[in-house]
Structure formats: structure tokens, C-alpha cells
KOLKOLFI-51401 format. One record per atom (N, C-alpha, C, O, CB): residue in three letters; atom name; y, x, z. Coordinates in steps of 0.1 Angstrom, whole numbers. Atoms other than C-alpha are relative to their C-alpha. Last residue first. Glycine has a CB too. Example, Ala and Ser with C-alpha at 12.3 -4.5 7.8 and 13.67 -1.06 7.14 Angstrom:
BEGIN
  resn  name     yy     xx     zz
   ser     N    -11     -9      0
   ser    CA    -11    137     71
   ser     C     11     -8      8
   ser     O     22     -3      9
   ser    CB      5      4    -14
   ala     N    -12      9      0
   ala    CA    -45    123     78
   ala     C     12      9      0
   ala     O     12     19      7
   ala    CB      0    -10     12
//
This chain:
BEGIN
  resn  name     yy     xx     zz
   unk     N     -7     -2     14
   unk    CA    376     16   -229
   unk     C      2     13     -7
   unk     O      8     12    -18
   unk    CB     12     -6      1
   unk     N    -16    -10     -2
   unk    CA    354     14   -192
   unk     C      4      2    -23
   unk     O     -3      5    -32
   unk    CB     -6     26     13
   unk     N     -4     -1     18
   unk    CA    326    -14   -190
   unk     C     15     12      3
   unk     O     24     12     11
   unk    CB      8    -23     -9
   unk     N    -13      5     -2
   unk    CA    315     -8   -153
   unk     C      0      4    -17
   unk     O     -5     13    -24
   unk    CB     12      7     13
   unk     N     -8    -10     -4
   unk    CA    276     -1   -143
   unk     C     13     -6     -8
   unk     O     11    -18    -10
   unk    CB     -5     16     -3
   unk     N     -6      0      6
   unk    CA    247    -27   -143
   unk     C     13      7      5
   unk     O     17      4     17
   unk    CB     -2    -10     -4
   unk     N    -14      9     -4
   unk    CA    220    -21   -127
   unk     C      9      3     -7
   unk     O      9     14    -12
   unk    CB      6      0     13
   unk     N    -14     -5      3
   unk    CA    188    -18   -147
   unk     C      7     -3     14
   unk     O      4    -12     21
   unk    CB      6     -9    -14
   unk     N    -17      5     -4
   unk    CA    153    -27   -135
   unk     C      7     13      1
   unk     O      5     24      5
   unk    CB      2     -8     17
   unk     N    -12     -9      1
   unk    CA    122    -17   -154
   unk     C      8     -9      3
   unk     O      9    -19     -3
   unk    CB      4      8    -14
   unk     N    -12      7     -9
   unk    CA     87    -29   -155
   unk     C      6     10      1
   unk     O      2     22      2
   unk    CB     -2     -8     15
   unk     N     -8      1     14
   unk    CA     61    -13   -181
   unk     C      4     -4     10
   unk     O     -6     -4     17
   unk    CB     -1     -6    -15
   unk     N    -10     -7     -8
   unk    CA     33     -5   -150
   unk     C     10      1    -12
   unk     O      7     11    -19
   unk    CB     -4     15      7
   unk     N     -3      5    -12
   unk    CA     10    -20   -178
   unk     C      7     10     10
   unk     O      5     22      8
   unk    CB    -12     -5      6
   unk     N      1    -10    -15
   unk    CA     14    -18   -209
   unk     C      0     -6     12
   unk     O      6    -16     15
   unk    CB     12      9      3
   unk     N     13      1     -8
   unk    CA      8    -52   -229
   unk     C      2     10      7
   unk     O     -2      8     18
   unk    CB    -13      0     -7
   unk     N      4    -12     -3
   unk    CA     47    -58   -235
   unk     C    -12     -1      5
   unk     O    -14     -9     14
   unk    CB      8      8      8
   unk     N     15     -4      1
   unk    CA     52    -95   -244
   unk     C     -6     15      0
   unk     O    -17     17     -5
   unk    CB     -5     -6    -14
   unk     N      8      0     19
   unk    CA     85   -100   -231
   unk     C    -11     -2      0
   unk     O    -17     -7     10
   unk    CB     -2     13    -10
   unk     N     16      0      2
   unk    CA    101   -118   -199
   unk     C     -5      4    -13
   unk     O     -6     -4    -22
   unk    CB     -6    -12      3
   unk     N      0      2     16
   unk    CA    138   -111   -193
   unk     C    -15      4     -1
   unk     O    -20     15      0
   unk    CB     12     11    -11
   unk     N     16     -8      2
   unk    CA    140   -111   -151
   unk     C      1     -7    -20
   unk     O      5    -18    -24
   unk    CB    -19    -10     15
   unk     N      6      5      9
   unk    CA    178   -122   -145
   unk     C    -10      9      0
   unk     O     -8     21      4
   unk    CB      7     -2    -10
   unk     N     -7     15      5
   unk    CA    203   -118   -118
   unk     C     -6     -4    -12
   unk     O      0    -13    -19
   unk    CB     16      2     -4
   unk     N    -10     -8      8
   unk    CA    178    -92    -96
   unk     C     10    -19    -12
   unk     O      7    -31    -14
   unk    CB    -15     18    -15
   unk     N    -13     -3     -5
   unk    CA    169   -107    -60
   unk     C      8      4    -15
   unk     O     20      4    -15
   unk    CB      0     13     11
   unk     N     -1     15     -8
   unk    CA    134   -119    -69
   unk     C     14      2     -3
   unk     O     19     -3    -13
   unk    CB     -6     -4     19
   unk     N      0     10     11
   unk    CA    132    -83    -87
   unk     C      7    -17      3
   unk     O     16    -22     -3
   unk    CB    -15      0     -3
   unk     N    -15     -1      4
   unk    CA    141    -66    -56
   unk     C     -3     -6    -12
   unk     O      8    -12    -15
   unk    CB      8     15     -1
   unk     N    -10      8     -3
   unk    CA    109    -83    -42
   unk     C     18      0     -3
   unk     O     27     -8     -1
   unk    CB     -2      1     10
   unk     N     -1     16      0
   unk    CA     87    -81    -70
   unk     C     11     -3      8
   unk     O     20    -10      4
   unk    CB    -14     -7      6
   unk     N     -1      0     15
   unk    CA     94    -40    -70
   unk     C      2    -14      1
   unk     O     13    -17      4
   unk    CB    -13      6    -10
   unk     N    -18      1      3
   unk    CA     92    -40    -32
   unk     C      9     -4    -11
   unk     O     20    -10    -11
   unk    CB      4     12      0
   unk     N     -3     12    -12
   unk    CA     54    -55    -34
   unk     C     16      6      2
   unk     O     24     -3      1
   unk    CB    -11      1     17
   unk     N      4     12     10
   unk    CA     47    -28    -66
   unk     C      9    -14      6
   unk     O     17    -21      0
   unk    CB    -18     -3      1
   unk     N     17      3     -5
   unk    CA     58      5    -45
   unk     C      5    -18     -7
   unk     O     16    -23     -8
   unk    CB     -5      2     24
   unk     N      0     10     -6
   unk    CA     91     14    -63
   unk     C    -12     -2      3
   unk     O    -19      0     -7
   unk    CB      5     -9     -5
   unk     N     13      5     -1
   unk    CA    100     46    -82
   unk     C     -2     -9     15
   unk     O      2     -5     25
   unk    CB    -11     14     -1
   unk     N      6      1    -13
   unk    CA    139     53    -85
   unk     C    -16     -5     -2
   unk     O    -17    -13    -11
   unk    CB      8    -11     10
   unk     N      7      9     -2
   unk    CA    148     72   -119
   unk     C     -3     -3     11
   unk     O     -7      7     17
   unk    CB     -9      0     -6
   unk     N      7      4     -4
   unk    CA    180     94   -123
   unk     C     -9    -11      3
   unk     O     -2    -21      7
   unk    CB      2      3      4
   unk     N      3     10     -9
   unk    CA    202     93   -148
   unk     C    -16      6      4
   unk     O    -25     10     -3
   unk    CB      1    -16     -8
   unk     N     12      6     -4
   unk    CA    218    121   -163
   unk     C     -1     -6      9
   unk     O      5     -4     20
   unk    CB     -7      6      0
   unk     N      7     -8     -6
   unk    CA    250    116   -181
   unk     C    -16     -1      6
   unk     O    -23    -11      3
   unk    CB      8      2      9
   unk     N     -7     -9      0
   unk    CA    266     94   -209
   unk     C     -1     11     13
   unk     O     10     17     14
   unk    CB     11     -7     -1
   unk     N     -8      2    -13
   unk    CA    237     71   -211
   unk     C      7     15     -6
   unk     O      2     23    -13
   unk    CB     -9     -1     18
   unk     N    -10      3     -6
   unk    CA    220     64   -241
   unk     C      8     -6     10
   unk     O     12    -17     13
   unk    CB      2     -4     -5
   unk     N     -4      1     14
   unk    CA    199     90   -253
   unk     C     14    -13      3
   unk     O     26    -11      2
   unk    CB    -16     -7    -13
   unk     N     -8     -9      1
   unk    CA    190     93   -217
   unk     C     10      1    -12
   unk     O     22      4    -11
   unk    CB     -5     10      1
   unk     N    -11     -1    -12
   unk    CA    178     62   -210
   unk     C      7     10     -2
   unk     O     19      9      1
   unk    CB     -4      0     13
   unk     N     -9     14     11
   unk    CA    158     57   -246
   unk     C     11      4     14
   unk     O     22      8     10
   unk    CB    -10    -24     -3
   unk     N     -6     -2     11
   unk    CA    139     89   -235
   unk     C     13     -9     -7
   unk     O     22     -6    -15
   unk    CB    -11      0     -6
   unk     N    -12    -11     -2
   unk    CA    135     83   -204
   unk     C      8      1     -9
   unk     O     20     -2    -10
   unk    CB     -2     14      1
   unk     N    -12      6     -7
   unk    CA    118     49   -212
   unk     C     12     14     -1
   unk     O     23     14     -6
   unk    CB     -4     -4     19
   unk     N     -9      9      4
   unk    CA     99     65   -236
   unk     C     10     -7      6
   unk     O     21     -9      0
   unk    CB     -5     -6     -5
   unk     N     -6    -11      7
   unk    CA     84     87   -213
   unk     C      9     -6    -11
   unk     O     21     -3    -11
   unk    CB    -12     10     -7
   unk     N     -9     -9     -8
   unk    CA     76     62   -189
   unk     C     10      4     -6
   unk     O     22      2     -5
   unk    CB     -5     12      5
   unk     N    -12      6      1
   unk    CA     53     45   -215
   unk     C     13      2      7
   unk     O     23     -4      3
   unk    CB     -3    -10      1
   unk     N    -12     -9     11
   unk    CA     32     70   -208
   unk     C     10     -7     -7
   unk     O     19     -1    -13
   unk    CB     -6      7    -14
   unk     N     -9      9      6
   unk    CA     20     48   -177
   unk     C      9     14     -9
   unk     O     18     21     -7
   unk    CB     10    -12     14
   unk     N    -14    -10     -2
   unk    CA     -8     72   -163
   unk     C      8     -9    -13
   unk     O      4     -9    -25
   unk    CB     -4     21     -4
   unk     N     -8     -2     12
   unk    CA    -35     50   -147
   unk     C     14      8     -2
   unk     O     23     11      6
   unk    CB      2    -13     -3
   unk     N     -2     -8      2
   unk    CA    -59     53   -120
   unk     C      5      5    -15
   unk     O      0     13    -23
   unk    CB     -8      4      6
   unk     N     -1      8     13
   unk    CA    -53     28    -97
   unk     C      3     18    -10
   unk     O     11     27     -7
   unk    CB     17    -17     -1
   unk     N     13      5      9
   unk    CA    -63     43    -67
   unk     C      1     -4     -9
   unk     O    -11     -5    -14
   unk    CB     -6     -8      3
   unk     N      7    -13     -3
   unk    CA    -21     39    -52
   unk     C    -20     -3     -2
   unk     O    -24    -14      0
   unk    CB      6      5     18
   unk     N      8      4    -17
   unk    CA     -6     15    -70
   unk     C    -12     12      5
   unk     O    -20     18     -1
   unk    CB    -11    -20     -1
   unk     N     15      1      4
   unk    CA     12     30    -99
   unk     C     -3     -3     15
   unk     O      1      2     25
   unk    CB     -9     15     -8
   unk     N      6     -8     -1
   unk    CA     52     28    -92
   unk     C    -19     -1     -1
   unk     O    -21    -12      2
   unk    CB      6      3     10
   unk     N     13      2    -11
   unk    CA     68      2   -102
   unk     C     -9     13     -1
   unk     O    -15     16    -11
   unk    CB    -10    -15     -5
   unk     N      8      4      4
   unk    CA    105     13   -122
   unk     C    -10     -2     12
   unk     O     -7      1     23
   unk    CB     -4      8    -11
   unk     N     20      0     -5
   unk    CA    134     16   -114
   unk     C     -8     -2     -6
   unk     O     -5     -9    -16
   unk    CB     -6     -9      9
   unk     N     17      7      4
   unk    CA    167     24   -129
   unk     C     -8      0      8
   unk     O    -11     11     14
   unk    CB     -8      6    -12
   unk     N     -5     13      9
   unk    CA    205     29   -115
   unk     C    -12     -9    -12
   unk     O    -12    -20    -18
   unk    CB     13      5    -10
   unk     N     10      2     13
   unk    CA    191     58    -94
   unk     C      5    -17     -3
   unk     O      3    -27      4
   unk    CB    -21      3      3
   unk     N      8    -11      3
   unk    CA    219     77    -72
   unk     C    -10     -3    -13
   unk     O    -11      4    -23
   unk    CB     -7      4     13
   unk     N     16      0    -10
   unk    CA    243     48    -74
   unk     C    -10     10     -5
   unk     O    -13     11    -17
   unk    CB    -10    -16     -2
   unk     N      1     -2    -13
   unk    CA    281     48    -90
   unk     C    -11      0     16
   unk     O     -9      0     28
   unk    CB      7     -6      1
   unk     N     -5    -16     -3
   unk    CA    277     56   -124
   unk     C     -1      3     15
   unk     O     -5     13     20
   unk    CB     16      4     -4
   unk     N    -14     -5     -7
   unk    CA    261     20   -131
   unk     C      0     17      6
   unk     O    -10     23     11
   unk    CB      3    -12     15
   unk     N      9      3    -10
   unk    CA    242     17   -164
   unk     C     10      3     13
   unk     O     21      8     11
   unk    CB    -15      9      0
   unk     N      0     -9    -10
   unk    CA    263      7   -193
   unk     C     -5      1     15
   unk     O     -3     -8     23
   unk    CB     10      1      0
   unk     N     -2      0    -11
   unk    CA    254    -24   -211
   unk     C     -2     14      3
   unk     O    -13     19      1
   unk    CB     -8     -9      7
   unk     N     -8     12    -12
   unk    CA    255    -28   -243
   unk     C      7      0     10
   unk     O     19     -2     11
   unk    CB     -6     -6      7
   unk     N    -11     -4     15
   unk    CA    234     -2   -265
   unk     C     13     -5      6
   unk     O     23      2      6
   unk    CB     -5     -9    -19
   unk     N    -10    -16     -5
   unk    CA    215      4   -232
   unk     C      9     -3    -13
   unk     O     18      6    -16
   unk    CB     -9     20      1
   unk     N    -10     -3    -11
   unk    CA    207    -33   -240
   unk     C      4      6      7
   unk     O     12      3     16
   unk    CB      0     -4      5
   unk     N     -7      2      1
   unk    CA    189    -23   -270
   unk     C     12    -12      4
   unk     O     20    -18     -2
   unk    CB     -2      2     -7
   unk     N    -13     -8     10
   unk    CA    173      7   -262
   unk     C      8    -13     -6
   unk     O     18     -9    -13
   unk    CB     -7     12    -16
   unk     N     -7    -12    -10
   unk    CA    155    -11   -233
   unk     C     13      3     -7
   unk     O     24      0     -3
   unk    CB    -10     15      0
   unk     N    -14     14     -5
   unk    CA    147    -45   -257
   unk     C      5     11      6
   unk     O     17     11      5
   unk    CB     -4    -19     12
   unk     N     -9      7     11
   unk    CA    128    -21   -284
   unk     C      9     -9      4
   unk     O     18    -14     -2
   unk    CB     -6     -8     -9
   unk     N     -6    -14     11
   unk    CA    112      0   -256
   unk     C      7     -3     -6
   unk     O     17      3     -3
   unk    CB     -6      7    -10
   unk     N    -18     -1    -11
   unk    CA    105    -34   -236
   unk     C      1      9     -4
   unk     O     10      3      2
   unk    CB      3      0     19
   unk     N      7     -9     -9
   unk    CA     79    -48   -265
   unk     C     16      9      9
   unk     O     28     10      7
   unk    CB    -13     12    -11
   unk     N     -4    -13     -5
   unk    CA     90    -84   -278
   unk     C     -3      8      7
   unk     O     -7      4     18
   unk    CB      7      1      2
   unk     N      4     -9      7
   unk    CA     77   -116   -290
   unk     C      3     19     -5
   unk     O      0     27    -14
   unk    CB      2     -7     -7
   unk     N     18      2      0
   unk    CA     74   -130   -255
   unk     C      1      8    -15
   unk     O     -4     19    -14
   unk    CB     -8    -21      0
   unk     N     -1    -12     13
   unk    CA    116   -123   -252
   unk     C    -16      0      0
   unk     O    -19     11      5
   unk    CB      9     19      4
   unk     N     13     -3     10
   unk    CA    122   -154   -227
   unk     C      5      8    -11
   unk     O     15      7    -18
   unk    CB     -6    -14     -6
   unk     N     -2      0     13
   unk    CA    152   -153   -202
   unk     C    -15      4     -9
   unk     O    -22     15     -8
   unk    CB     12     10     -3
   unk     N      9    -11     10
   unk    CA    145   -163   -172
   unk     C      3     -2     -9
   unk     O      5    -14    -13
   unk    CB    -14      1      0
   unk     N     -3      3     14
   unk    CA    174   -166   -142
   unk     C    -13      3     -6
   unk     O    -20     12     -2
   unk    CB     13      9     -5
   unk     N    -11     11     -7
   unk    CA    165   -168   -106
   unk     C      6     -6    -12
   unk     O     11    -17    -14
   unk    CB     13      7     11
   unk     N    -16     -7      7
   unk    CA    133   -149   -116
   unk     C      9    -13      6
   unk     O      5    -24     10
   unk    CB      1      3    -23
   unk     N     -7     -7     -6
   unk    CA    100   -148    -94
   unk     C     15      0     -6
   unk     O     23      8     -2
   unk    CB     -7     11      1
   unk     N      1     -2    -13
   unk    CA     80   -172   -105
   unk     C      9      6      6
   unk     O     14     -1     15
   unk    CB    -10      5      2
   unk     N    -10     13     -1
   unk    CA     89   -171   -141
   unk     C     -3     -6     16
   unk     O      3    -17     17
   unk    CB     -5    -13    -14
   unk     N    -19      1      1
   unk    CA     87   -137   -140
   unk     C      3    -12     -1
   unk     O     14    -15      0
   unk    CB      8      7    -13
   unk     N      0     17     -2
   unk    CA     49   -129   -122
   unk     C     16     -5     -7
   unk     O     25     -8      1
   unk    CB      0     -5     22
   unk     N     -9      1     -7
   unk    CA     46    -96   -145
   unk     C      2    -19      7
   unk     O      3    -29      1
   unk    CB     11      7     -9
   unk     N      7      1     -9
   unk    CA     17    -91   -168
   unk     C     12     -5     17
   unk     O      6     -9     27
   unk    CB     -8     16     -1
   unk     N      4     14     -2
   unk    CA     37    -95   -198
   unk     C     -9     -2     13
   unk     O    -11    -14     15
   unk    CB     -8     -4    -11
   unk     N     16      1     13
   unk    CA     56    -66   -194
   unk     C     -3    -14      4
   unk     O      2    -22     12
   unk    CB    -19     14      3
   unk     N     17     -3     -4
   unk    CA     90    -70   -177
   unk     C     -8      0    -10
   unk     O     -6     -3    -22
   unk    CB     -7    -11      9
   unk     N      8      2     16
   unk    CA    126    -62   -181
   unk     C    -11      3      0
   unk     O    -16     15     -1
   unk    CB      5      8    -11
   unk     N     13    -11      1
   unk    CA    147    -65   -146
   unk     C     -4     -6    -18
   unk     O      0    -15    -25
   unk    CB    -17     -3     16
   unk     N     16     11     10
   unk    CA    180    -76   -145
   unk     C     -9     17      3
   unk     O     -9     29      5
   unk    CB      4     -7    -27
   unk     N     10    -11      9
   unk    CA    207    -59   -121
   unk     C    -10    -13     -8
   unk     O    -14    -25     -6
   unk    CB    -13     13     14
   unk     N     11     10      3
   unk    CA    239    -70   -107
   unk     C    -10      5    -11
   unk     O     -7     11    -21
   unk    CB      7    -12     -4
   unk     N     11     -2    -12
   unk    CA    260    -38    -97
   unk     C     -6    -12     -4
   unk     O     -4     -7      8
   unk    CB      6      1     17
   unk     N      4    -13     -6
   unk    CA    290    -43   -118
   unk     C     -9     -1     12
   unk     O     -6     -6     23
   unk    CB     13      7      3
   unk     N    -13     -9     -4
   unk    CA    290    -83   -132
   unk     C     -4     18      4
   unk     O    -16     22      2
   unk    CB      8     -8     17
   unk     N      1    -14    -12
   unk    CA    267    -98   -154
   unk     C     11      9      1
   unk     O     17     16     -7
   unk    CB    -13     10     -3
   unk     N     -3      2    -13
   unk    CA    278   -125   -172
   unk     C     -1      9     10
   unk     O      6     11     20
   unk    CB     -6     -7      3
   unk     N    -14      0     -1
   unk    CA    281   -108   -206
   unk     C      3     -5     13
   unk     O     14     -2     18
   unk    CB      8     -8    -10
   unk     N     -8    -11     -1
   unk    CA    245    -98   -203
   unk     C     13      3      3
   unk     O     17     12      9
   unk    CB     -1      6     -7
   unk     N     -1     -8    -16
   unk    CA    232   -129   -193
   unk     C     10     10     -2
   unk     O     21     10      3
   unk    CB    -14      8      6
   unk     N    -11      3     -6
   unk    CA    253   -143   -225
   unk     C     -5      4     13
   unk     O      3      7     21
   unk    CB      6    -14      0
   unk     N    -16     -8      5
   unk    CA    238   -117   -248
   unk     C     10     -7     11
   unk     O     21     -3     15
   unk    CB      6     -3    -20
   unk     N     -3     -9     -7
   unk    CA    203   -127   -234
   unk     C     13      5     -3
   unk     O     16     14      5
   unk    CB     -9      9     -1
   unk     N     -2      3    -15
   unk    CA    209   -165   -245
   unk     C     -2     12      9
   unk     O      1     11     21
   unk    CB     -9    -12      6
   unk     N    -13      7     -4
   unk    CA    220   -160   -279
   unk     C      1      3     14
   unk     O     10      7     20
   unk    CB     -1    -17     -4
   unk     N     -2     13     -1
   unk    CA    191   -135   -281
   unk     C     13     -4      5
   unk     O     20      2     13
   unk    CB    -10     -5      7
   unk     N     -8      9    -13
   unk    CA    189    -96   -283
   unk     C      5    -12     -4
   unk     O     14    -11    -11
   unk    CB     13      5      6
   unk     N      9      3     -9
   unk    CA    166    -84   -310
   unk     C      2     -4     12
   unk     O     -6     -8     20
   unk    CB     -5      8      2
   unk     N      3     13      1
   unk    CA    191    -85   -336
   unk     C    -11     -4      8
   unk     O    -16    -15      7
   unk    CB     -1     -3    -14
   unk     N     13     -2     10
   unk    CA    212    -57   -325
   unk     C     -6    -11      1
   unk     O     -2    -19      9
   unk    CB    -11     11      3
   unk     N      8      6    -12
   unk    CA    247    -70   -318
   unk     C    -13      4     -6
   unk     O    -15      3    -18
   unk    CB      1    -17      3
   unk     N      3    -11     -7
   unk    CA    267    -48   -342
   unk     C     -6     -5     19
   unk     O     -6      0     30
   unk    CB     17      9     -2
   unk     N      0    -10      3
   unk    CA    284    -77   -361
   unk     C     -5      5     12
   unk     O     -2     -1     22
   unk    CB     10      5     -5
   unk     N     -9     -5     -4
   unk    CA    273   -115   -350
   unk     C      1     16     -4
   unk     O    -11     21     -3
   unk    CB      0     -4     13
   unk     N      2    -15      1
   unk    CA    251   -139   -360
   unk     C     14      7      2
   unk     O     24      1      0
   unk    CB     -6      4    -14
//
């Protein structure tokens, strides 16, 4: 154990996190998500919802300053006629902690998977929402 690590981040997400350099992104999926398929790294969080892992690796990791949208999410497939209010919580937790505003990119599903493939870790919870996926990138530790 360690001070002022929240306790919902694992031995082994705290060392993705410390590996990750500027601009390398994780994603943070619901459970519906292909992630052990698709991840290069996986970190397991199954008893966890991504609200409670969001806010606390924004506690952490700074998002990066230097790209128009430094989050994504999957965008609702078009016909599908759901409204992901879990959104709103994302903002919420993103703004609260970031030191300006961040813009969000929206991702058609089949892009989504594939910048996923590409991100340096997929952290798999148990979120039942669906359209709950969120990639970070990661922005510059400054003192």
C-alpha cells in the first residue's frame, strides 16, 4: 500500500500508468468490449465501474495539452437507439480534473476497436453501460 494512490488502482495498473510515456493512450472499457482480443497490454479491473476507475486515473495522469481531443469515446452506432448518460459523468469527472477544457472526440465503433488495438493498454472492468469506452492520452507530468 501506498499514500494517496486511490485504492481502486492495482499494483499492476499503477505500473501501466508509470510506463506510459506522453501521447500513449489506454483505453477503459465496459464489459462488453472485445479487450482481451484486442489489447497489447490487459489489465483486469472486472470488479469495477469506469466512473470510479476514470476519476481515478485523472487523479494521476494528466491528459495531453497538446491535441485538440485527448478523450474518445464510441459513438452510438447509427439505429441503435440508445442515449449513453453515462457521458455525462465522464465530463463531469474530466473536467473536475483537468486544468482546462477538454474536448471530446466521438469515434464510429470499427475505428474505436481499431485505435484501441493500437492504445498501450485496454483496462477491462465490469461496467454494464453500454457505449462506456473511453480512451485517454496521456499528457506531460509538469512540477
Amino acid at each position: 500500500m501506498l499514500n494517496k494512490i486511490p485504492k481502486n488502482i492495482s499494483p499492476q495498473l499503477i505500473k501501466v500508468l508509470m510506463e506510459m510515456g506522453h501521447g500513449d493512450e489506454i483505453v477503459i472499457s465496459d464489459g462488453n468490449y472485445p479487450a482481451a482480443s484486442n489489447a497489447n497490454l490487459l489489465v483486469r479491473c472486472d470488479g469495477l465501474n469506469v466512473p470510479e476507475l476514470l476519476d481515478s486515473i485523472l487523479e494521476l495522469m494528466p491528459l495531453d495539452a497538446y491535441v485538440p481531443e485527448p478523450v474518445a469515446l464510441m459513438s452510438v452506432v447509427p439505429g441503435d437507439d440508445v442515449v449513453p448518460v453515462i457521458w455525462e459523468e465522464y465530463k463531469k469527472i474530466i473536467n473536475e480534473k483537468s486544468t482546462k477544457e477538454i474536448s471530446i472526440e466521438y469515434m464510429e465503433r470499427q475505428a474505436f476497436y481499431e485505435r484501441g488495438k493500437k492504445a498501450y493498454a485496454i483496462v477491462a472492468t465490469g461496467e454494464k453501460a453500454i457505449y462506456a469506452n473511453v480512451i485517454l492520452k496521456k499528457g506531460v507530468v509538469k512540477e
